[in-house]
C-alpha positions, -999 to 999 in steps of 0.1 A, spaced: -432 -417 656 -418 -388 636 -381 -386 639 -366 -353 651 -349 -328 621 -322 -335 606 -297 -318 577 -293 -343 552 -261 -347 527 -258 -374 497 -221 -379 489 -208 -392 452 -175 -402 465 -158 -416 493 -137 -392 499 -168 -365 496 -183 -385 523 -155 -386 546 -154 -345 540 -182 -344 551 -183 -367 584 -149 -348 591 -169 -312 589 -199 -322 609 -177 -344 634 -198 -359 663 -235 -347 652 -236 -371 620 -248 -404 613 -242 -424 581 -268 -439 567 -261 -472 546 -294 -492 536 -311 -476 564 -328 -510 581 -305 -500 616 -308 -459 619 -338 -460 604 -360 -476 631 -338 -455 659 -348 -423 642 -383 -431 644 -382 -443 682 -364 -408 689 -332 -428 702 -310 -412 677 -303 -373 674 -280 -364 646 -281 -328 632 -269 -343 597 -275 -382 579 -249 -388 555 -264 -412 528 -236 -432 513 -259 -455 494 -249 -438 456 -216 -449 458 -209 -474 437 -169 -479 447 -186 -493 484 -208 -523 462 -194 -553 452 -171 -584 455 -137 -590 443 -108 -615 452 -74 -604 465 -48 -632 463 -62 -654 489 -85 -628 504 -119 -621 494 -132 -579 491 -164 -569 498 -178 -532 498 -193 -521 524 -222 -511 513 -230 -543 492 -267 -558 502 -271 -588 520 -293 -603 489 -259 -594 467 -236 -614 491 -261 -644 494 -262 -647 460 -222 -638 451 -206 -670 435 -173 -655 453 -189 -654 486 -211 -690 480 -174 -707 469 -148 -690 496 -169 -675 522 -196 -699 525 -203 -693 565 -212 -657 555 -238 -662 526 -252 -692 549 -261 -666 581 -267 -635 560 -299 -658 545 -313 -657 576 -308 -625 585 -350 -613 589 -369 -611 559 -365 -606 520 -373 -568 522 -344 -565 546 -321 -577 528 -324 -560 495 -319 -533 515 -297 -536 548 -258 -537 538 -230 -559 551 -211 -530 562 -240 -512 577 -250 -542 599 -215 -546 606 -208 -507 620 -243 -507 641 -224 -532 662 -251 -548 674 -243 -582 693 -278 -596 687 -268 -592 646 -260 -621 630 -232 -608 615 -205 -595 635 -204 -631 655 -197 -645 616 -173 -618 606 -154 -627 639 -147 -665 630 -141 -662 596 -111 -639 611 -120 -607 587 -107 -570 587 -128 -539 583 -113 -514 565 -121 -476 575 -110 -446 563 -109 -414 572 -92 -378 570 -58 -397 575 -64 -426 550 -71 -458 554 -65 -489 581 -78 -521 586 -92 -534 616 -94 -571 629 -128 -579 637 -116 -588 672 -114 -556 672 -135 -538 662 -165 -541 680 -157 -525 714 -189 -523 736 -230 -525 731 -235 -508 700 -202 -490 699 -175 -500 671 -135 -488 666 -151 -464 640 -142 -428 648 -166 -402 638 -146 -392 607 -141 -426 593 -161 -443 567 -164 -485 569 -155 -493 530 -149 -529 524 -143 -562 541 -114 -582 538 -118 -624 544 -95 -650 542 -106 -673 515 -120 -702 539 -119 -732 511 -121 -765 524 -136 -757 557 -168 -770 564 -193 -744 582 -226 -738 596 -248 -711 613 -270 -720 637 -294 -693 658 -324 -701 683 -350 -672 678 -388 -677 692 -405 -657 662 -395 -652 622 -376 -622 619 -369 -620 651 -332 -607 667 -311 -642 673 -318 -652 711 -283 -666 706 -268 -677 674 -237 -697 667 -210 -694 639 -188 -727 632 -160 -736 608 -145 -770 610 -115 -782 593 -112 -821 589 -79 -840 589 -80 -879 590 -119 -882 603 -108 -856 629 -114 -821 638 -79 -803 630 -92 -768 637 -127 -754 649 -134 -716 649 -164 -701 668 -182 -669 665 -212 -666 695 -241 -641 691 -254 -624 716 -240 -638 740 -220 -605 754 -218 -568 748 -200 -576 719 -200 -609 691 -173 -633 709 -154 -665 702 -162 -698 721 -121 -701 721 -123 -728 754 -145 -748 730 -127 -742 700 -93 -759 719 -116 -788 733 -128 -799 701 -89 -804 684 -87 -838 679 -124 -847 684 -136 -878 664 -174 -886 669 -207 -869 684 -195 -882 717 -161 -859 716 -177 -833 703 -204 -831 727 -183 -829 758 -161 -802 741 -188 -779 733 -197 -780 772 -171 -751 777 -188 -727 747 -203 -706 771 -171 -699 791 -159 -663 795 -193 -650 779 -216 -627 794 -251 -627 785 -274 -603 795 -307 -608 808 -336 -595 796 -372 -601 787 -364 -625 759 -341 -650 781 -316 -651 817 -281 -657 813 -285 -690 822 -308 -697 796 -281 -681 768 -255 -701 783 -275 -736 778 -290 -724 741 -249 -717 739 -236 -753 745 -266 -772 723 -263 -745 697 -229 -747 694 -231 -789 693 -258 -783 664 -236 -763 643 -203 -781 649 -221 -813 640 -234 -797 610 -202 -786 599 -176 -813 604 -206 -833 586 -211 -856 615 -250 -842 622 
């Protein structure tokens, strides 16, 4: 389909951009590598009188450390953060999922940032983001703030970004010496994660110390299997960790839909979530 008209602005600066997003207000839409708006342009489910293109603006690209946090710009692709020794050595969950994210082509092209402010919960991202216990840094006609990722996502689609404010970086914790893994059930390639899981396991005496877990799609909004993650302190073998992953659907709420029922997501939850603990306390 052709997409309705739109005005179309290409800022050289940050602080251009947010000019602009402050002067248009409600009627604009930022446009980052394009693989989100792009498709909802061309389906007519997106209206805006004016697209924003941040993609020439090189302060938004790129990864730096931070003391024990690791920066990455918004608008750095997910091929750049696969393939960033920084993100491979203190970030590892995040280069891990982002390689599965749908197909080459997409990722050259789609942007941490932008998959990150679509706020989709079927993304593989946001769920990540969330266990790896990151901030997202807007800013705006009034500066800038960070925002936990617990956060940030706030309904279907809908993110704590107001319509003046710009998503520029994101800010990790360094995760070294946690083990991680990202598992997702999807029934084709390419395909939107029926539901995913996002684990980090720290190890202490043959034990699990600590577990975090980020769940995908599994609500309106990326969540974290927290029941799960207190059930597993202290497990010690596949048997332990097998009962404690029986509570990682608890306090989700899947949707139904055409590609599985809630009851469905919440099984694909608790063997998922197995899988990837498994895989990353190295007991799989």
């Amino acid at each position: 389909m052709i997409p309705p008209a739109f005005e179309y602005a290409r800022p050289a600066s940050v602080d251009e951009a947010v000019r602009t997003l402050a002067e248009a207000g409600e009627e604009a839409k930022v446009l980052a590598g394009g693989q989100s708006l792009l498709p909802l342009l061309r389906l007519r489910l997106a209206f805006p009188e004016l697209v924003v293109d941040v993609g020439r603006i090189p302060e938004l690209r790129g990864v730096r450390e931070d003391g024990d946090t690791l920066v990455i710009g918004a608008m750095t692709t997910h091929h750049d953060v696969v393939t960033d020794p920084l993100v491979r050595r203190h970030a590892g969950l995040l280069a891990a999922a982002t390689a599965t994210v749908a197909d080459p082509a997409v990722r050259h092209r789609g942007t941490l940032g932008g998959s990150l402010a679509h706020a989709d919960p079927a993304g593989d991202l946001p769920a990540v983001i969330l266990a790896l216990g990151g901030e997202l840094v807007a800013q705006g006609p009034r500066g800038r703030r960070a925002v936990a990722a617990g956060d940030f996502f706030v309904d279907y689609l809908q993110s704590a970004l107001e319509p003046d404010e710009l998503l520029v970086e994101v800010r990790l914790p360094k995760a070294d010496g946690w083990g991680f893994h990202y598992e997702k059930f999807h029934p084709v390639a390419q395909s939107w994660a029926t539901v995913g899981v996002a684990a980090l396991v720290r190890r202490d005496d043959g034990h699990i110390a600590e577990a975090r877990i980020g769940l995908t799609n599994m609500g309106a909004t990326p969540l974290r299997a927290t029941a799960a993650e207190a059930a597993l302190t202290g497990a010690g073998g596949t048997e332990s960790v097998a009962r404690a992953v029986e509570s990682a659907a608890e306090g989700t709420h899947p949707a139904q839909d055409t590609a599985a029922s809630p009851e469905y997501r919440e099984h694909l939850a608790r063997v998922l979530t197995r899988r990837a603990v498994l895989a990353a306390a190295g007991m799989g």
